[in-house]
C-alpha positions in Angstrom: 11.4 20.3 22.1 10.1 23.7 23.1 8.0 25.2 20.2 11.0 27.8 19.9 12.9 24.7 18.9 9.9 23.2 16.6 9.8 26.8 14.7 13.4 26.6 14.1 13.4 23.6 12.6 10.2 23.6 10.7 12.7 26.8 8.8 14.6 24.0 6.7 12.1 22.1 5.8 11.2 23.8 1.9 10.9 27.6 1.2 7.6 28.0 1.0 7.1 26.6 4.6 10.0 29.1 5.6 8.2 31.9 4.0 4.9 31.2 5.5 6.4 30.9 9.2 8.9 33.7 8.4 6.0 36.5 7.8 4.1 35.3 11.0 5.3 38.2 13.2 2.8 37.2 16.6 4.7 34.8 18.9 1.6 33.7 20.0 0.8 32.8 16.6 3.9 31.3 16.6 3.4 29.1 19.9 0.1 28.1 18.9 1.3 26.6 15.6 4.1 24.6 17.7 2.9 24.3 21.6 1.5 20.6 20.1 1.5 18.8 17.4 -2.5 17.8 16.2 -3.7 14.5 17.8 -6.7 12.3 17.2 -9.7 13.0 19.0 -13.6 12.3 18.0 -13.3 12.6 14.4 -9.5 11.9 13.6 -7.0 14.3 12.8 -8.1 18.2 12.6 -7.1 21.7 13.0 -6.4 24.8 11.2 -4.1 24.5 8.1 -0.7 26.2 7.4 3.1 25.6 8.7 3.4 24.0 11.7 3.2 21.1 13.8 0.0 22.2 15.1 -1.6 22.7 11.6 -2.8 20.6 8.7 0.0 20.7 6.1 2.0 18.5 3.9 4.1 17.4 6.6 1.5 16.7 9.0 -0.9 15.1 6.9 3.0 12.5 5.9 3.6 11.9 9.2 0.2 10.6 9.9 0.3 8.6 6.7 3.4 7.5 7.1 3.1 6.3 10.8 -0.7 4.4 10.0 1.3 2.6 6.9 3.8 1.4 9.6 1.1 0.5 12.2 -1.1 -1.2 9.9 1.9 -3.4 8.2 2.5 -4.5 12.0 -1.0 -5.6 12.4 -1.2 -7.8 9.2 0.0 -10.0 7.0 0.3 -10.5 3.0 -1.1 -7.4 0.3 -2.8 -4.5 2.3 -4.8 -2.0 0.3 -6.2 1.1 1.6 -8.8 3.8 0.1 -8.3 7.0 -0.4 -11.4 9.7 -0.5 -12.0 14.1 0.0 -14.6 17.1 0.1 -14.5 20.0 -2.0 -12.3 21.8 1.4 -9.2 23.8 0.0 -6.1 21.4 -0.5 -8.2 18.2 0.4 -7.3 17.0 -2.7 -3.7 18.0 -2.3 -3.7 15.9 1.3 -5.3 12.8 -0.6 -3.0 12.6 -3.2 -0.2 13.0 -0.7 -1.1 10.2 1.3 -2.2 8.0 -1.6 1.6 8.2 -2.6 2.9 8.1 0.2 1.0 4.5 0.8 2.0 3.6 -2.3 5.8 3.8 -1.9 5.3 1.7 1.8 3.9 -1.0 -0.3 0.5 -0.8 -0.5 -2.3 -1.2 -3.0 -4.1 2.1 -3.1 -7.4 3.3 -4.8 -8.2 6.8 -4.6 -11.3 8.6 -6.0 -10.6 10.7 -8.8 -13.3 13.3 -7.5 -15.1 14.7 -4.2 -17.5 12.1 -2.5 -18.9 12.2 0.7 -17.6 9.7 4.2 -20.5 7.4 3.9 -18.9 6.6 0.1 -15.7 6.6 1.5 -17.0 4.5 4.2 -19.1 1.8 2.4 -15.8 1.6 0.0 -13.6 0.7 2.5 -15.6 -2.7 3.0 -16.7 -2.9 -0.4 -13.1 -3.1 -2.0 -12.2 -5.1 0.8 -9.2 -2.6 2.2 -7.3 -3.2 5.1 -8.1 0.7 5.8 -9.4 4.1 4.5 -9.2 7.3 4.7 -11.1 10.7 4.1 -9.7 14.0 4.1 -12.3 16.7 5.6 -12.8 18.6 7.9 -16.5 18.4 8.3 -18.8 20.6 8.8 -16.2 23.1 10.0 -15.3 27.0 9.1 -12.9 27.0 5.4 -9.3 27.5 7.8 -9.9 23.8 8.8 -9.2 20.4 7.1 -8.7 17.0 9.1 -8.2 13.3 8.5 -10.2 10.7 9.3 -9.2 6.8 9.5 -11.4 3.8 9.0 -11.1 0.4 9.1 -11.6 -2.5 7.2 -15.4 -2.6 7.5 -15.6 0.9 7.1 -16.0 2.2 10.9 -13.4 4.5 12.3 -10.6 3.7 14.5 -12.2 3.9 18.0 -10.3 4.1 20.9 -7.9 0.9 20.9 -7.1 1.4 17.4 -6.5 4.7 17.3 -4.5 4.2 19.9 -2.2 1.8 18.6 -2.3 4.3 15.4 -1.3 7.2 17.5 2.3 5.3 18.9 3.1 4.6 15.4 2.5 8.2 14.4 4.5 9.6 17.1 7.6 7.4 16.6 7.9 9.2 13.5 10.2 12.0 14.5 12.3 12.6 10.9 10.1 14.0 8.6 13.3 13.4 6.0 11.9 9.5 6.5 8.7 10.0 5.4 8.8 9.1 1.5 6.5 11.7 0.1 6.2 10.2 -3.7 7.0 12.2 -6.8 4.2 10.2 -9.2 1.4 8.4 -8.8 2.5 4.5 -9.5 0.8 2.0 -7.7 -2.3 4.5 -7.2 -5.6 3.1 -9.5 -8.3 5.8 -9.7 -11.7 5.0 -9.0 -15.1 7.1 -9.0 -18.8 6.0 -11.0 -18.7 2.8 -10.9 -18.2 2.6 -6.5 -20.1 5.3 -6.2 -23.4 3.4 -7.9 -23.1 0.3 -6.1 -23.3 2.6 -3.0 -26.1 4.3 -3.8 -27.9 0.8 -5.2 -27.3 0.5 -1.5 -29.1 3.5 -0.1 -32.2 3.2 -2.3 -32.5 -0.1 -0.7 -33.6 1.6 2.4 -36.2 3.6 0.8 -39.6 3.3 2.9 -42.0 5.3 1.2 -42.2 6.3 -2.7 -46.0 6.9 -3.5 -46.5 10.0 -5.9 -46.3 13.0 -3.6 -46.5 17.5 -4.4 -44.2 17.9 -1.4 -41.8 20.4 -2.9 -38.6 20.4 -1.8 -35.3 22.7 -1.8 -31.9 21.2 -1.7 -28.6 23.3 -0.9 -25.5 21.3 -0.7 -23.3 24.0 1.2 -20.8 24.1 -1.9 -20.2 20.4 -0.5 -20.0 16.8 -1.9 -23.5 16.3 -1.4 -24.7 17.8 -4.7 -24.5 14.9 -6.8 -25.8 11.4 -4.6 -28.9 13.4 -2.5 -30.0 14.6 -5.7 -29.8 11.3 -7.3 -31.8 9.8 -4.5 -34.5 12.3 -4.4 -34.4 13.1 -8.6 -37.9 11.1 -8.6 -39.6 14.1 -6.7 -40.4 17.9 -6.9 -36.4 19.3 -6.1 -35.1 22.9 -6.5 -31.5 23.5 -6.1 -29.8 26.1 -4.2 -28.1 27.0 -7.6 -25.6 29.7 -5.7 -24.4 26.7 -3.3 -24.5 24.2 -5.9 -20.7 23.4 -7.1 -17.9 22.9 -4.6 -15.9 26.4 -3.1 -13.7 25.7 -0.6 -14.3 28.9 0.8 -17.9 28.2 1.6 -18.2 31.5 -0.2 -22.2 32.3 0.5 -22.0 31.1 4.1 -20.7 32.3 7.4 -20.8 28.6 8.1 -21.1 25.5 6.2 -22.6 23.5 9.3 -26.3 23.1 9.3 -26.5 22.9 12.8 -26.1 27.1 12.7 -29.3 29.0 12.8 -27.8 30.9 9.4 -26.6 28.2 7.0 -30.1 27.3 5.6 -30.8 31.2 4.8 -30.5 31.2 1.4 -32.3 28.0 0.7 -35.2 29.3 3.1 -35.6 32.4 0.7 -35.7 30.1 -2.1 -38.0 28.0 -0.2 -40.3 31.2 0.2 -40.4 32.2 -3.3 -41.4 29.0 -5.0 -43.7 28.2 -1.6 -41.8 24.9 -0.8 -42.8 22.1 1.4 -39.5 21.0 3.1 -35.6 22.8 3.0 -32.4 20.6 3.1 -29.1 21.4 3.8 -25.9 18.7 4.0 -22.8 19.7 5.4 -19.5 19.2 2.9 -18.5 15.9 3.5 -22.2 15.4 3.6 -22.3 13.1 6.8 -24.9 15.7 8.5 -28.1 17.1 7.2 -30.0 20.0 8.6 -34.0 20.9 7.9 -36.6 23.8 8.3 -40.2 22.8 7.5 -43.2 25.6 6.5 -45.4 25.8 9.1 -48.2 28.9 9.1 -46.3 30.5 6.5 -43.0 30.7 8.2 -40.1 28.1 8.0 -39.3 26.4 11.3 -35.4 25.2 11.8 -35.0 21.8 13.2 -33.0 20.8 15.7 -30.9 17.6 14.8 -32.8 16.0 18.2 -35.6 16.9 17.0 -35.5 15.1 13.6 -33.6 12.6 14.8 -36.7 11.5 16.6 -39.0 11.9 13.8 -36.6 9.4 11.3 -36.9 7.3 14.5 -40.7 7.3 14.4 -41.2 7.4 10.9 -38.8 4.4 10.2 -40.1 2.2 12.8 -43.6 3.0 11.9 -42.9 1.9 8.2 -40.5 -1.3 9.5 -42.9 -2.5 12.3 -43.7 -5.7 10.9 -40.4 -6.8 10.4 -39.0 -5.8 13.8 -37.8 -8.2 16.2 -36.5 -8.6 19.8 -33.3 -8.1 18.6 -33.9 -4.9 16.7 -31.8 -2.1 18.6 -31.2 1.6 18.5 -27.9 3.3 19.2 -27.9 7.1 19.7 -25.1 8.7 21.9 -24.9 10.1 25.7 -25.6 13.7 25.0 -28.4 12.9 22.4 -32.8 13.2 23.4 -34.1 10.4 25.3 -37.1 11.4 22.7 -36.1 9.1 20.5 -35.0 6.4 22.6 -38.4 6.5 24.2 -39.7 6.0 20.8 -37.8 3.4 20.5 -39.1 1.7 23.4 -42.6 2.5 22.6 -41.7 0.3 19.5 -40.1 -3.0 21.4 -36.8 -1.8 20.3 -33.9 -2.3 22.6 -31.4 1.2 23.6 -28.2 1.3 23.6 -26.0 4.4 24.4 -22.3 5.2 23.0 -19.9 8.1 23.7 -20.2 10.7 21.4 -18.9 10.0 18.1 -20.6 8.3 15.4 -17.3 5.8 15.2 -18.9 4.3 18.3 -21.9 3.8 17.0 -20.3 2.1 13.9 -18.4 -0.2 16.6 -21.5 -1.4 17.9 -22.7 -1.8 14.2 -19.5 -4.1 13.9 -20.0 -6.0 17.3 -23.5 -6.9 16.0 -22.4 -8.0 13.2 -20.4 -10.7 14.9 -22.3 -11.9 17.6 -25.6 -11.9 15.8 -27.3 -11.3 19.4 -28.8 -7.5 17.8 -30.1 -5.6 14.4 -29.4 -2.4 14.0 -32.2 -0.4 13.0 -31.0 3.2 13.5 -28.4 5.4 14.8 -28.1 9.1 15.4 -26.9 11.4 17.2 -28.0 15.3 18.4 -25.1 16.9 15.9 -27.5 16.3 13.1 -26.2 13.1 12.0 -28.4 9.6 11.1 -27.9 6.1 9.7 -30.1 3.9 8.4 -29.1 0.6 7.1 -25.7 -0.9 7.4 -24.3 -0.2 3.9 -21.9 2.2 6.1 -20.6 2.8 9.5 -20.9 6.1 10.1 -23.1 9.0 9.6 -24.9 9.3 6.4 -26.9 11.9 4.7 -27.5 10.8 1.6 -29.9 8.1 2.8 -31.1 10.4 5.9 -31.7 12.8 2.9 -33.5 10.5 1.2 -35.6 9.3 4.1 -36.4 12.6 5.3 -37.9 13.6 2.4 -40.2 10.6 2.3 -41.0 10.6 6.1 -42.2 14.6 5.4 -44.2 13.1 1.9 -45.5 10.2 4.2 -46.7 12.9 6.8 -48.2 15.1 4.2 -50.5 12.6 2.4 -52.2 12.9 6.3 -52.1 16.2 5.5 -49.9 17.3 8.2 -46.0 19.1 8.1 -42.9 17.8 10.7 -44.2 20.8 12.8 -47.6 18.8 13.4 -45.8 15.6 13.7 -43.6 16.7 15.9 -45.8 18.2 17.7 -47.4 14.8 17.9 -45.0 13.2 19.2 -44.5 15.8 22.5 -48.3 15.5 23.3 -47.2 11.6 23.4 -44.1 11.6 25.4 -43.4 14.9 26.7 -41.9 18.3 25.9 -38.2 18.2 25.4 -36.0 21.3 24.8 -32.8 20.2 24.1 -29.9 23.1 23.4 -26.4 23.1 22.7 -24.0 26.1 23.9 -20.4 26.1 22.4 -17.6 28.3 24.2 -14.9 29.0 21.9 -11.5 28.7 23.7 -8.3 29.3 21.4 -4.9 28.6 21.2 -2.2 27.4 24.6 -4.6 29.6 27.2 -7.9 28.1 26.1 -7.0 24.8 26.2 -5.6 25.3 29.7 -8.9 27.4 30.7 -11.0 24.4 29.0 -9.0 21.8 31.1 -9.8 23.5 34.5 -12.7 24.3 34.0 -13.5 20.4 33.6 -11.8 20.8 37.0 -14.3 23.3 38.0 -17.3 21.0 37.0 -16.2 18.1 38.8 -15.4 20.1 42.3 -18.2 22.7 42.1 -20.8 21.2 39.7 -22.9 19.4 41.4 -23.4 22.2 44.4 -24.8 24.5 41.5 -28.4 22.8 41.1 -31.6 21.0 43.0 -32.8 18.0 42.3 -30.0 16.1 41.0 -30.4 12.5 41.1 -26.8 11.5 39.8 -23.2 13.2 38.2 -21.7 10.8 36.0 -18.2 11.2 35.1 -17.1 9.4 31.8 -13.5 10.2 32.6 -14.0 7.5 35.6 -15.3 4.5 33.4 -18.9 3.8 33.0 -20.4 0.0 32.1 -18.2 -0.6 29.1 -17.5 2.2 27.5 -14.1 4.0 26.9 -13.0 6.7 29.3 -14.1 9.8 28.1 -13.7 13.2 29.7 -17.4 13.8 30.2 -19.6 15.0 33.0 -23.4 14.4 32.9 -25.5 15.7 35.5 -28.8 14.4 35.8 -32.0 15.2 37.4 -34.9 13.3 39.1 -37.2 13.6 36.3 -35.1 12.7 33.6 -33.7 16.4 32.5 -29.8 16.2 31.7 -27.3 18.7 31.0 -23.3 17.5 30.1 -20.2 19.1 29.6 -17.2 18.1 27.0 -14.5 19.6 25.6 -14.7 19.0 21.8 -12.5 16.6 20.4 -12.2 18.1 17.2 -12.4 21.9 18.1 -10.7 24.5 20.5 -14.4 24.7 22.7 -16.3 23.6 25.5 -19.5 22.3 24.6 -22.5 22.2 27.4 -25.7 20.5 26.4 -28.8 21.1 27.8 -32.1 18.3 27.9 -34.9 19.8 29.5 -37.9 17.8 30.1 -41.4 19.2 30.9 -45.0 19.3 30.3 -45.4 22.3 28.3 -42.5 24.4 26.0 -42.8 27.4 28.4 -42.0 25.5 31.7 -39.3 24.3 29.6 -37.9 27.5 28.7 -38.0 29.1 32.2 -36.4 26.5 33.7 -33.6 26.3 31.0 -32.7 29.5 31.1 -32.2 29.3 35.2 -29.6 26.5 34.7 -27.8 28.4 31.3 -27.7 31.6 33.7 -25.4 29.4 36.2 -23.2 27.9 33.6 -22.6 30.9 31.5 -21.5 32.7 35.0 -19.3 29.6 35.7 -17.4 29.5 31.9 -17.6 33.4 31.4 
């Protein structure tokens, strides 16, 4: 169907979906509710909500459930169960409790929380409860308009690319949304909430690594997320102030221009409050509370990490408190557009490297392939978008425990009598000056995702003219070893410097990132800013 055809229809479905649509008087508005309908990409199901076949909505959100229900009933045998978790977004809720029903009526058992709790609880639950699947309604770390779906399996990872797959057919054979059976009551749904989320964090404190007595003070904003009540649990045993205006859950992320601690802005009010009680350490969790974001004091100033950046502290900190019980099988898994920092940490350490797409799910499959073959340990995982995991309680990012382990990694550091900034600074004199940067082009709507798609095209045919020095272009979308196709482009120089370029799987952007390695920040710099200068004129 044209989207003329999909608005027309999309009219009949209920009056308040006709009076929504019917008030939208911009055809582009129009067309970019109906030119697609949302697909899976790096973290699930995502996009904007509203009418519309583009949009996260009631109908949406039962098509999905309703096609998963029908793939998963092909795929096994006797009882399934699934579990059923969401943030504090607008209407997350409202999606959960649609597609716990409508799971219920196809037959399944379903548990659903009976309050917000983060994706590694929803995670670790999946397994736990032994489901044959979950699912989390959030939309991340991204602006209030959004809310998403994510899908996990039965050990709590979620659906990488053969599964999602499969997932994706059944979805799409669901062209009646008059078949969908959206349920009128809750039978056949049992509530769940304390008692899950206790084993789970019985779970995290198992990774603890360092609780001697410490005065690091620290201050805690959850982003009006899910993160308010499990980090604070974790870390209740030391000195913790709370971002009291960012304390309790507002789907409108009222305080912030962004709840995503990787912007420069999203930490400002807990950085004031930092600098009137003179705190050590400031941390900020996204609201599904999967990422966590930092800024340290340093010479009486606060100093914003980069999630590279504190990435490979975790990695140095948790090795340096695990190196007796490390083995040749230990491992690391970070992604292809994350630091070699870390890796090289890793090394340092005897650890083995291994390198995924990006997306945490693939660092959960690896989780799960080690699990079977028993030829690895997972030690860590993280990636550059701020998010860690430590332990194997879940399979995918986790900032309760990175939280938690942050806070004792910067109490561990300070009974040397040193802050991150020294640390980290540490660690550069040992293995080099990296400046790694992220740049995000914002492309919306039909036209941007055409302008996004060729200029992937432009990349491929004009890339690798742009620069000196290059020892390689790798292009994901080819096949590389065995991972998944992926439509990635990494170019890569001589002494190890990087940059790639992806469209996001979850936004309408083109992301470029940037891993400059040199001997001193300046050299760094200069030479960054000559190869941002090139792209900018390329995407701009």
């Amino acid at each position: 169907m044209t989207y003329k055809e999909k608005y027309e229809k999309w009219l009949s479905f209920d009056e308040e979906t006709k009076k929504e649509l019917l008030a939208v008087k911009d055809e582009k508005e129009i067309e970019d509710r109906f030119y697609k309908d949302l697909a899976f990409g790096t973290g699930g199901l995502r996009g904007v909500m509203g009418a519309g076949s583009n949009r996260m909505n009631k109908y949406t959100v039962g098509k999905a459930t309703f096609g998963l229900a029908n793939y998963l009933k092909s795929k096994n045998e006797g009882e399934l169960s699934v579990v059923l978790a969401y943030d504090s977004r607008n209407n997350s809720a409202y999606f959960a409790k649609i597609a716990a029903g409508i799971f219920a009526s196809c037959g399944f058992k379903v548990f659903l929380f009976e309050s917000l709790v983060p994706v590694p609880v929803l995670s670790f639950s999946t397994a736990y409860l032994k489901c044959t699947a979950g699912v989390m309604i959030t939309a991340s770390h991204n602006p209030k308009e959004y809310n998403g779906y994510k899908v996990y399996d039965s050990r709590g990872c979620q659906f990488c690319t053969e599964e999602a797959r499969g997932a994706i057919s059944f979805i799409n054979a669901v062209t009646d949304f008059s078949s969908i059976p959206f349920a009128e009551n809750d039978n056949g749904i049992t509530y769940i909430g304390e008692d899950v989320l206790s084993v789970y964090l019985d779970k995290v404190k198992e990774q603890s690594l360092f609780e001697e007595k410490s005065d690091l003070k620290i201050v805690y904003t959850a982003l009006h997320g899910t993160g308010n009540i499990p980090v604070r649990r974790m870390i209740s045993h030391m000195d913790v102030t709370i971002v009291k205006e960012q304390e309790l859950p507002d789907g409108n992320f009222s305080t912030v221009r962004s709840p995503n601690p990787e912007e420069k802005d999203a930490l400002n009010i807990a950085i004031e409050k930092a600098r009137e009680i003179d705190a050590d350490l400031v941390l900020g969790t996204d609201p599904d509370c999967d990422r966590v974001g930092i800024a340290v004091k340093h010479d009486g100033d606060y100093v914003l990490f980069t999630g590279n950046q504190t990435g490979a502290l975790l990695v140095n900190f948790v090795l340096s408190m695990k190196k007796d019980s490390l083995s040749e099988k230990s491992t690391l898994i970070k992604t292809i557009v994350t630091s070699e920092l870390g890796a090289n940490i890793g090394r340092a350490f005897g650890l083995q490297v291994e390198e995924t797409l990006t997306g945490f799910k693939y660092i959960g499959e690896k989780i799960n392939q080690y699990e079977d073959s028993g030829e690895k340990e997972f030690i860590i995982g993280y990636e550059e978008s701020y998010g860690y995991l430590v332990g194997t309680h879940a399979r995918d990012k986790d900032a309760v425990v990175s939280s938690m382990l942050i806070c004792q990694m910067a109490a561990w550091y300070k009974k040397q009598g040193k802050d991150l900034v020294v640390a980290l600074e540490e660690l550069y004199e040992k293995y080099g000056y990296y400046l790694d940067v992220l740049d995000s082009f914002v492309l919306k709507g039909k036209d941007g995702a055409e302008k996004i798609a060729s200029l992937m095209v432009l990349f491929r045919e004009k890339g690798i003219e742009l620069f000196t020095g290059l020892k390689e272009v790798i292009d994901y979308s080819a096949g590389v070893g065995d991972l998944p196709k992926e439509d990635v482009l990494r170019f890569i120089w001589n002494d190890g410097s990087w940059m790639a370029v992806r469209p996001s799987g979850t936004e309408p952007k083109i992301k470029v990132y940037y891993s400059i390695k040199e001997q001193s920040k300046e050299k760094a710099q200069e030479r960054f800013e000559k190869i941002r200068d090139k792209i900018h004129s390329m995407i701009k």
